[in-house]
VMD Tcl script that draws the C-alpha trace (Angstrom):
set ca {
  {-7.33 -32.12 13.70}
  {-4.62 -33.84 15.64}
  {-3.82 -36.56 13.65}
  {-2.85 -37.68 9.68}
  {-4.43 -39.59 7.16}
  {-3.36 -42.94 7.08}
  {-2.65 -45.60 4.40}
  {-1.36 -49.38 4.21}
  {0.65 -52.20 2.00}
  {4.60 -50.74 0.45}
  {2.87 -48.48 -1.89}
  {1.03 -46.54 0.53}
  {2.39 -43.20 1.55}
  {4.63 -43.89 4.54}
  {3.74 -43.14 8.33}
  {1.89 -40.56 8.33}
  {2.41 -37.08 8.95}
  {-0.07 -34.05 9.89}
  {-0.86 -32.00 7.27}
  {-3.95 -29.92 8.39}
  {-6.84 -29.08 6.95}
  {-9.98 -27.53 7.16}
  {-12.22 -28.60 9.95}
  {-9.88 -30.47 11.98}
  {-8.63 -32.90 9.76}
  {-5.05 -34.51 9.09}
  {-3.39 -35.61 5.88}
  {-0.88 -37.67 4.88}
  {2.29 -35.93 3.09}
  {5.41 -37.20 4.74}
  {6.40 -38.97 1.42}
  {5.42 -37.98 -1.59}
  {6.28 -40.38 -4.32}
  {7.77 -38.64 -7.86}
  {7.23 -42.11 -9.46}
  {4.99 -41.93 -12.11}
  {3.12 -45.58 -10.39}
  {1.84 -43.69 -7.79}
  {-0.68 -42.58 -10.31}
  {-1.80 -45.54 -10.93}
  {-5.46 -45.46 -9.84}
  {-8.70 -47.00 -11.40}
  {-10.42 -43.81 -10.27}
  {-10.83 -40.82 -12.53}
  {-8.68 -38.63 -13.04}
  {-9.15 -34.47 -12.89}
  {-8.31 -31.93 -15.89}
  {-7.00 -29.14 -15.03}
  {-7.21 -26.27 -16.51}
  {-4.06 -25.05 -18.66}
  {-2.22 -22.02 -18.79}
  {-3.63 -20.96 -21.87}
  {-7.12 -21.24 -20.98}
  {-6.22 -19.49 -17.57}
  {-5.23 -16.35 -19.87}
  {-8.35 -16.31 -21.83}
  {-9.97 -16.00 -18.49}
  {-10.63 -12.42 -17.38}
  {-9.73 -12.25 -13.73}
  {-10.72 -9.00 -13.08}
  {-14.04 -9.17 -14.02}
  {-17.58 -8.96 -11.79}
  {-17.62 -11.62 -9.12}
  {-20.49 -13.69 -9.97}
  {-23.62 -12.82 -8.30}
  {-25.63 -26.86 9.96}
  {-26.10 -28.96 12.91}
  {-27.11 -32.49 14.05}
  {-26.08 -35.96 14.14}
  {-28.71 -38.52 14.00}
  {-30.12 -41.77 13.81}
  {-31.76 -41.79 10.46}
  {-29.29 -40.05 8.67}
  {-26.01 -41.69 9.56}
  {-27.57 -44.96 8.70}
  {-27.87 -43.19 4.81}
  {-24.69 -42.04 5.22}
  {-22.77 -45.07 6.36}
  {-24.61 -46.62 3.84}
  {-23.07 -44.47 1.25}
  {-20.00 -43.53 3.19}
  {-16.90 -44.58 0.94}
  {-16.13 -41.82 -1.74}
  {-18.09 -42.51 -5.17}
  {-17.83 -41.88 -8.84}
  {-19.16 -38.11 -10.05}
  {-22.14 -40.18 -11.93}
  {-23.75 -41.19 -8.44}
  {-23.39 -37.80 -6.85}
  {-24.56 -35.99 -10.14}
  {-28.08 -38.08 -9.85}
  {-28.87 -37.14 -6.63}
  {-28.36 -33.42 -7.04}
  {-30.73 -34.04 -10.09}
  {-33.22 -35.53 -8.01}
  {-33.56 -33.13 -5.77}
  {-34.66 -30.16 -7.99}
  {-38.16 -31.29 -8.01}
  {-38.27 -32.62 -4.43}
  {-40.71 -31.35 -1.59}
  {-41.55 -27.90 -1.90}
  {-42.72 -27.35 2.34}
  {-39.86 -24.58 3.07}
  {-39.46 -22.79 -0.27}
  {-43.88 -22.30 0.02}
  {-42.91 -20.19 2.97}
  {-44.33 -17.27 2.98}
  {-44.03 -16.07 6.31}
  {-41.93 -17.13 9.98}
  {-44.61 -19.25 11.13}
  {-44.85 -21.27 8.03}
  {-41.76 -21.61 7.86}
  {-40.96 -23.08 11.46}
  {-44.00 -24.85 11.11}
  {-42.90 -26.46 8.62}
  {-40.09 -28.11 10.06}
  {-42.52 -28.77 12.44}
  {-44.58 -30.94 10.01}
  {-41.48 -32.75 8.51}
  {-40.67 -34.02 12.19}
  {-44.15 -34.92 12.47}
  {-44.37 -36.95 9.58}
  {-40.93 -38.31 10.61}
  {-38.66 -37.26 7.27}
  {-36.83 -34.91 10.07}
  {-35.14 -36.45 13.07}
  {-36.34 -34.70 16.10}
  {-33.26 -33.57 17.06}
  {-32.38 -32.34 13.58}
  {-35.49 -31.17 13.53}
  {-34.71 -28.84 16.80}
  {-31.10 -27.90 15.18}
  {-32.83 -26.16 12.22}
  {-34.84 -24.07 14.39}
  {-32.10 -23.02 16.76}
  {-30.55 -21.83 13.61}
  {-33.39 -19.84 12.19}
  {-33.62 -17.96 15.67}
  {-29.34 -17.24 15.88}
  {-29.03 -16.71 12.03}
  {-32.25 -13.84 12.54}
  {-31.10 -12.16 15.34}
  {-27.56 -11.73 14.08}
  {-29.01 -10.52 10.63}
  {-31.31 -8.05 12.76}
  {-27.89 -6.62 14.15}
  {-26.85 -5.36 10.85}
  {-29.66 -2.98 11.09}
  {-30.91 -3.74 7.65}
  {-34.38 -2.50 7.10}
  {-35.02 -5.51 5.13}
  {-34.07 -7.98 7.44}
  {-37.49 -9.61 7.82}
  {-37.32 -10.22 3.83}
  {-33.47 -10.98 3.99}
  {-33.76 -13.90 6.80}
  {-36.82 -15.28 5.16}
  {-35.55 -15.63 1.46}
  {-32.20 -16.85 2.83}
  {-33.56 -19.10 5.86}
  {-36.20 -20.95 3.53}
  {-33.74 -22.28 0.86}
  {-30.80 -23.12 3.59}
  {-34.01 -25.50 4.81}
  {-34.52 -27.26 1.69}
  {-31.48 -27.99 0.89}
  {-30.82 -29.74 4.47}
  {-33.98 -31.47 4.32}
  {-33.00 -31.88 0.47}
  {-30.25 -33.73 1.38}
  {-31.75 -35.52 4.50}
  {-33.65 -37.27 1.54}
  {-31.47 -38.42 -0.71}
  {-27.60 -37.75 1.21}
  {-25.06 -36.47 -1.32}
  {-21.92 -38.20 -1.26}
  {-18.27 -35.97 -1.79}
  {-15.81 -37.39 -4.15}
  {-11.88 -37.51 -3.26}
  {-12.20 -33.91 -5.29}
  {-15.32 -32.13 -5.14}
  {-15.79 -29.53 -7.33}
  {-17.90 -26.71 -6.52}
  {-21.96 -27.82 -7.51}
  {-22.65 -24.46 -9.54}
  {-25.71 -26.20 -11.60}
  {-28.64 -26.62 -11.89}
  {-28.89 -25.47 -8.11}
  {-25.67 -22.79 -7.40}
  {-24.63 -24.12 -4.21}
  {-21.51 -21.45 -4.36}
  {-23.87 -18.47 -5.09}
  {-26.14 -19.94 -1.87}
  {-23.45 -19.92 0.26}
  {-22.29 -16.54 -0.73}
  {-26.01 -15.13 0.09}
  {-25.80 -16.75 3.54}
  {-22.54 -15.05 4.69}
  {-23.08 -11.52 3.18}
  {-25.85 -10.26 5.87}
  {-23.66 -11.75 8.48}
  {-20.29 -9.75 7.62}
  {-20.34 -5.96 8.43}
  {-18.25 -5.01 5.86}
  {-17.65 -1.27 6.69}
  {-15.67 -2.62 9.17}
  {-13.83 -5.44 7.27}
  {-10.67 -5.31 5.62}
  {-7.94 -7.13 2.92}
  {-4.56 -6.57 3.91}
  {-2.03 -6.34 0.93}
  {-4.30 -6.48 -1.72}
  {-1.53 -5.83 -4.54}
  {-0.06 -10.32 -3.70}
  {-3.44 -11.22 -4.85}
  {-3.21 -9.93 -8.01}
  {0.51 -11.33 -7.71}
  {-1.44 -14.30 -7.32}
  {-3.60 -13.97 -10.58}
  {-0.93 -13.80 -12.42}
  {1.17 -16.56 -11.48}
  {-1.82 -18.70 -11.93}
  {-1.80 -17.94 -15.30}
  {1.52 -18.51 -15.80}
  {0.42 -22.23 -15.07}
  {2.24 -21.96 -11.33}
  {0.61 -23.79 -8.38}
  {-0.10 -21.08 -5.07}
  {-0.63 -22.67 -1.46}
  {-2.16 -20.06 1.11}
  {-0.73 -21.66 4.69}
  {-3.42 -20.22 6.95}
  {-4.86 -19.85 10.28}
  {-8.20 -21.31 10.99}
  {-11.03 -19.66 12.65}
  {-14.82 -21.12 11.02}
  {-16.87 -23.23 9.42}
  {-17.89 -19.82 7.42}
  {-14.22 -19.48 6.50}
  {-14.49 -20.42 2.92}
  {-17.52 -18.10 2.71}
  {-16.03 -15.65 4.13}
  {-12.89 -15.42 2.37}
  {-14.58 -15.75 -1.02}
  {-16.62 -12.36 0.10}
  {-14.07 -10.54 0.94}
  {-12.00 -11.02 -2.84}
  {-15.20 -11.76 -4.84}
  {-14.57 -8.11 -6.29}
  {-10.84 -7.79 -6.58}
  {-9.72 -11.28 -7.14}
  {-12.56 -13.27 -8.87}
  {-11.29 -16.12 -10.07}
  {-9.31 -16.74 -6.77}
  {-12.67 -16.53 -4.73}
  {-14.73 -19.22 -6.94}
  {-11.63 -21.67 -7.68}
  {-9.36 -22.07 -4.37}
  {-9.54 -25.51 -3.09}
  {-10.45 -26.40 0.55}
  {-9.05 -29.22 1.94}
  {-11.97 -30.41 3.97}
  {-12.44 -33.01 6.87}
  {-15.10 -35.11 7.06}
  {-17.14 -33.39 9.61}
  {-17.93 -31.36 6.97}
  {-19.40 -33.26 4.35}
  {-21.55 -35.24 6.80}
  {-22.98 -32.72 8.92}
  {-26.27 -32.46 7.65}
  {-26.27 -28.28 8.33}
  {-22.50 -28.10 7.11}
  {-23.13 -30.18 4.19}
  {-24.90 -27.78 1.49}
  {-22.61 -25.03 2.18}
  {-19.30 -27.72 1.33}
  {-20.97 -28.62 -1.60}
  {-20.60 -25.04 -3.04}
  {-16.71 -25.27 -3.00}
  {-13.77 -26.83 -4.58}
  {-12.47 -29.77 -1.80}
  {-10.01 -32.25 -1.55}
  {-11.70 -34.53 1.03}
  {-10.47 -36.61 3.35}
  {-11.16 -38.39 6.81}
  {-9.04 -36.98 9.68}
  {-7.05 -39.36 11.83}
  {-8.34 -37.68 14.97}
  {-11.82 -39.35 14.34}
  {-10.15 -42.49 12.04}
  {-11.04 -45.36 14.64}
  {-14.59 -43.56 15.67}
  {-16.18 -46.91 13.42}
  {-13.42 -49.41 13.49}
  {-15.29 -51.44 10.68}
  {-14.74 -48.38 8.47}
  {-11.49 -47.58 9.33}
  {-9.66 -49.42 5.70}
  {-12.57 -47.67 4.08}
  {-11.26 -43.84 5.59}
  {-7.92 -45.25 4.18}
  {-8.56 -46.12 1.28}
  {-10.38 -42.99 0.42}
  {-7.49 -41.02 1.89}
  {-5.52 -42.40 -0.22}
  {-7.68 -41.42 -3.35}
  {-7.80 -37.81 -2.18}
  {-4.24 -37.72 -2.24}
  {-3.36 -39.04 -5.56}
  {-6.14 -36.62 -6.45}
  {-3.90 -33.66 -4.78}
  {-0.98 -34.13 -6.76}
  {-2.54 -34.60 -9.73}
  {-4.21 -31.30 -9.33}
  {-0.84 -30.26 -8.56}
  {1.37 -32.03 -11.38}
  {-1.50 -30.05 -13.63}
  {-0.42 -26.52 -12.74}
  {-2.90 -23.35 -12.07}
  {-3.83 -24.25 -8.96}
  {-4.87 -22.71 -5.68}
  {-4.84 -24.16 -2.32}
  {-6.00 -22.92 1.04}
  {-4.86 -25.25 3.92}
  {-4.45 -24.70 7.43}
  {-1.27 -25.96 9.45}
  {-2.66 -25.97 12.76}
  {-4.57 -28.66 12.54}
  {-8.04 -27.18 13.42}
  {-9.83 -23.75 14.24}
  {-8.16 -21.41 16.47}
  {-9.71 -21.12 19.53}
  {-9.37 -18.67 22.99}
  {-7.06 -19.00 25.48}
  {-8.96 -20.22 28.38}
  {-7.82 -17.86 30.89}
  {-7.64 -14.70 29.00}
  {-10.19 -15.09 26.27}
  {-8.19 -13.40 23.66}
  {-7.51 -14.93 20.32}
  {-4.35 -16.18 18.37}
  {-3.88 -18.04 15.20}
  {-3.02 -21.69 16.78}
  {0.50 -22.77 16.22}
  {1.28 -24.88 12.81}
  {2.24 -28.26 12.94}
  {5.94 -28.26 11.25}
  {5.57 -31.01 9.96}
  {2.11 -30.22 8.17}
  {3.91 -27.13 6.46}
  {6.94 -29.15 5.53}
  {4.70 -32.17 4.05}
  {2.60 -29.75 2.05}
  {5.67 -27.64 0.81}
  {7.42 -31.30 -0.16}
  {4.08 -32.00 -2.15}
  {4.59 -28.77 -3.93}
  {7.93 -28.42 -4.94}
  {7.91 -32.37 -6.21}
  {4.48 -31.24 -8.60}
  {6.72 -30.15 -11.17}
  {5.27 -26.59 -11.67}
  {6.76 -23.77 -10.16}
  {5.02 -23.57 -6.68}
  {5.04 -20.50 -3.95}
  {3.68 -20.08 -0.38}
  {2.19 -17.82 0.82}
  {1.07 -16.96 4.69}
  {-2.60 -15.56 5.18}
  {-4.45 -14.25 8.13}
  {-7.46 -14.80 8.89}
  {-9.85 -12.79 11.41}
  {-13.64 -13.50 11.43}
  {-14.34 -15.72 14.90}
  {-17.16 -13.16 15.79}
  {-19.36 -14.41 12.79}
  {-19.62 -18.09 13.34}
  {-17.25 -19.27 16.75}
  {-16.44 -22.96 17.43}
  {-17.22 -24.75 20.13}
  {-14.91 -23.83 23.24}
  {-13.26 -27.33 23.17}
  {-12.67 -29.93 20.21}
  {-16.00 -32.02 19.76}
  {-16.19 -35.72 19.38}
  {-19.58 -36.46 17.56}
  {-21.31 -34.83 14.34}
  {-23.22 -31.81 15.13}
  {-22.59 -28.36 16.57}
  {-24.37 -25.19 18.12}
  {-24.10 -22.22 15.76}
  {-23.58 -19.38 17.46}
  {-24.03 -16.63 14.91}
  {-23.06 -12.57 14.78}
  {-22.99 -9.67 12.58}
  {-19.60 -8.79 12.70}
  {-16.78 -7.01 10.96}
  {-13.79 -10.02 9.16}
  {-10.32 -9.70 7.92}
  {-8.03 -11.23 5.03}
  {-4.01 -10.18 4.72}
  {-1.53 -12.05 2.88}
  {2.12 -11.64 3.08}
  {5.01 -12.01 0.45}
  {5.69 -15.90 -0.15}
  {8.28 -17.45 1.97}
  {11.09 -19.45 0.43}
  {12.29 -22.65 1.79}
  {15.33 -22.89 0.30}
  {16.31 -19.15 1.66}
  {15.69 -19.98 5.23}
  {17.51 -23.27 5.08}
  {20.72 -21.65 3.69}
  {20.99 -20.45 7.75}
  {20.14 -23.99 9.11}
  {22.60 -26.44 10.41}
  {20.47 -29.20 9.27}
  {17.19 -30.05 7.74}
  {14.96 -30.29 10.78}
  {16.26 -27.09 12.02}
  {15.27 -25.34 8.59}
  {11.94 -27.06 8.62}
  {11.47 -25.80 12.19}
  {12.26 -22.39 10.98}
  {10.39 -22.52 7.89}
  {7.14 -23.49 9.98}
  {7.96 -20.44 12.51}
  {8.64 -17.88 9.79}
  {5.10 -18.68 8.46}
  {3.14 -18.61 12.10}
  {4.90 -15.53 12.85}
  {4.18 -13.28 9.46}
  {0.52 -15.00 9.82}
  {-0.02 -14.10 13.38}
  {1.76 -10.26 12.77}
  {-1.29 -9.83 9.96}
  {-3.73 -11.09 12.07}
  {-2.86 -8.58 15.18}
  {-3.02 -5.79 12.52}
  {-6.65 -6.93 11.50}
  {-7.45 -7.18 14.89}
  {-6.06 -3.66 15.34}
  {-8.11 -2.18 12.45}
  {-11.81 -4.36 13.92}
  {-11.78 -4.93 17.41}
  {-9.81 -2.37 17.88}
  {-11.46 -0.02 15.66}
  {-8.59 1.83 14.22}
  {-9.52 0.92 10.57}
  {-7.41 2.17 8.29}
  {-5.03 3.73 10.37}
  {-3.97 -0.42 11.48}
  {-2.14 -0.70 8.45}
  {1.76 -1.05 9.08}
  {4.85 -0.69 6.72}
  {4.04 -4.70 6.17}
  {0.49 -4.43 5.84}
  {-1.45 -2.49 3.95}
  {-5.28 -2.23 5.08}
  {-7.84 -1.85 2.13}
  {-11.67 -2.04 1.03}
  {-11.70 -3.45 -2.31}
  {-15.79 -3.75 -2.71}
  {-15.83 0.28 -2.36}
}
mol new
graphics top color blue
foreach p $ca { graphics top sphere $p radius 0.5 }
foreach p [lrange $ca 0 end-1] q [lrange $ca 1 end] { graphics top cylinder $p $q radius 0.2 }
display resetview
């Protein structure tokens, strides 16, 4: 995530600035036109939901109850790789209800591997694809097995046998992410499925939510029709997952309707790609792997471009939620001493994305938010070039703090000049991130619990 979305011709957002996103990805905010022609776009608009429909909404209420590049698939996808209308995504998630039954027939391990077995056989799975879904069977079963759940046997089954239809689902017939992708909840509930996949991975006796009480400061400012951006730190694919399990009781809404902003890695992967498709995303194609297919490379802009206009109009709409993540890609260990830290923000990814707010027109506010859950699903030790990842996976405690928002305009009031305050403004975000995070690390690896919390973080479990 080392690079920004880019754009051409005098109407195009100017040179391009990192703002970071999900899954090391990039995009473009370093001028954010108030004109109303930027709008101007043949593709469809959003709604967004008002203020008034927002308060009709009870917030409070019950939460509702991977990874290998290949041949045969990036041929589909290239072949379907620019962003599309909802209309051509919609018919392929219809198609595949009634598509090959082979792992959801499983009754039993060996069926089940077998049957990936079969698929590779017959040639619908790529070999190597083929081998990916089997490695993560064997990691995603052992780490369940760690939780000690007497039902793990039933758990890893049930959950193991519909993650491998919907990859070979979608090996079929490739589903294709608009600029905005809206959560799939119908017919198949791809939000609900990815919810069931993290839950027997997070030990949640030993998982925490620091300052609980900004959440529901959260809530209500979303109701108010006020936009909220969550500048974060970065540690998993599972992040989205992760962070939706750990508010789905507290803070509803937030948990089903924050919006990702996701790189392209993950709506291509082929064992990433069901799990995206159960949340809200503003997609885009990250400049660090722009020039990967040179005779693609207007198409990533172009699409960019889209996602953007798609942004603000989110934005100009009110009520919304953001989650993006400044560094510019997954924190990672320090080589030498293996510990982990939030990776530093990019200043000008939190300046762009605080210049995209304020110019919305709805109030907007910041806020920082920690992150701690690398145990569960870690990245690769160093940034990876092509599709397709190991999953290593654990049964392991995860942590979620938020701190009060930080105002812009108060921290400039001390600056001699404007990149000075947006220097500060970035470090006064890393810093209150990366103090929650070494309390959550306190409280988990550290095993303090409770007793972590600090005058500026307060440590709670609110699914007990």
């Amino acid at each position: 995530m080392a690079s920004s979305m880019s754009t051409t011709g005098p109407s195009s957002v100017a040179q391009a600035n990192p703002l970071c996103l999900s899954k090391k990805t990039m995009f473009n905010l370093s001028s954010v036109p108030s004109s109303s022609t930027f709008f101007s776009t043949s593709y469809p608009r959003v709604s967004s939901a008002s203020p008034a429909k927002l308060c009709s909404i009870s917030l409070r209420s019950s939460a509702r109850n991977l990874a290998c590049s290949c041949s045969i698939y990036s041929l589909k996808v290239k072949a379907k790789e620019e962003l599309v209308d909802s209309e051509d995504s919609s018919s392929s998630i219809a198609a595949s209800v009634s598509a090959s039954r082979t792992f959801l027939n499983a009754r039993t391990e060996n069926e089940l591997l077998s049957g990936i077995r079969k698929e590779a056989e017959a040639g619908s799975l790529p070999s190597n694809l083929a081998i990916g879904m089997e490695e993560l069977y064997h990691t995603y079963k052992n780490a369940v097995f760690q939780s000690g759940d007497p039902r793990a046997d039933e758990t890893v089954l049930s959950t193991m046998s519909v993650i491998l239809d919907r990859v070979y689902l979608d090996i079929m017939d490739p589903f294709v992410f608009q600029p905005y992708h809206k959560a799939i909840r119908e017919p198949f509930d791809y939000y609900k499925f990815g919810q069931n996949y993290i839950r027997p991975l997070t030990d949640l006796r030993n998982s925490y939510v620091g300052n609980i009480s900004l959440f529901y400061e959260m809530e209500e400012k979303l109701k108010q029709g006020h936009n909220i951006v969550l500048m974060s730190n970065h540690q998993t694919e599972a992040d989205p997952a992760i962070i939706a399990l750990l508010l789905e009781t507290a803070v509803p809404y937030i948990a089903e309707n924050l919006i990702y902003v996701a790189g392209d890695r993950v709506i291509t992967d082929p064992l990433c790609k069901p799990f995206s498709m159960g949340r809200n995303l503003i997609c885009v194609y990250s400049k660090k792997h722009m020039y990967d297919h040179p005779e693609l490379v207007e198409m990533k802009r172009s699409a960019n471009t889209r996602s953007l206009k798609e942004m603000t109009v989110l934005l100009r709409g009110g009520s919304q939620i953001f989650w993006i993540a400044p560094s510019g890609g997954r924190d990672r260990p320090d080589p030498l001493t293996g510990e982990w830290v939030p990776a530093p923000f990019d200043v000008s990814s939190a300046d762009n994305m605080r210049r995209l707010v304020e110019h919305a027109g709805p109030p907007g506010h910041v806020y920082p938010l920690a992150i701690l859950c690398h145990d569960i699903m870690p990245p690769p030790r160093q940034v990876e070039k092509e599709i397709g990842e190991r999953r290593d996976i654990s049964f392991s405690g995860a942590g979620l703090s938020a701190s009060p928002e930080i105002s812009f305009s108060e921290i400039s009031a001390t600056c001699k000049n404007s990149e000075e305050a947006k220097e500060a403004y970035s470090q006064t975000l890393y810093n209150s991130v990366t103090e929650q995070y070494n309390v959550l690390k306190s409280a988990i690896h550290g095993q303090k619990g409770f007793e972590a919390s600090t005058p500026n973080v307060s440590l709670l479990q609110p699914w007990i």
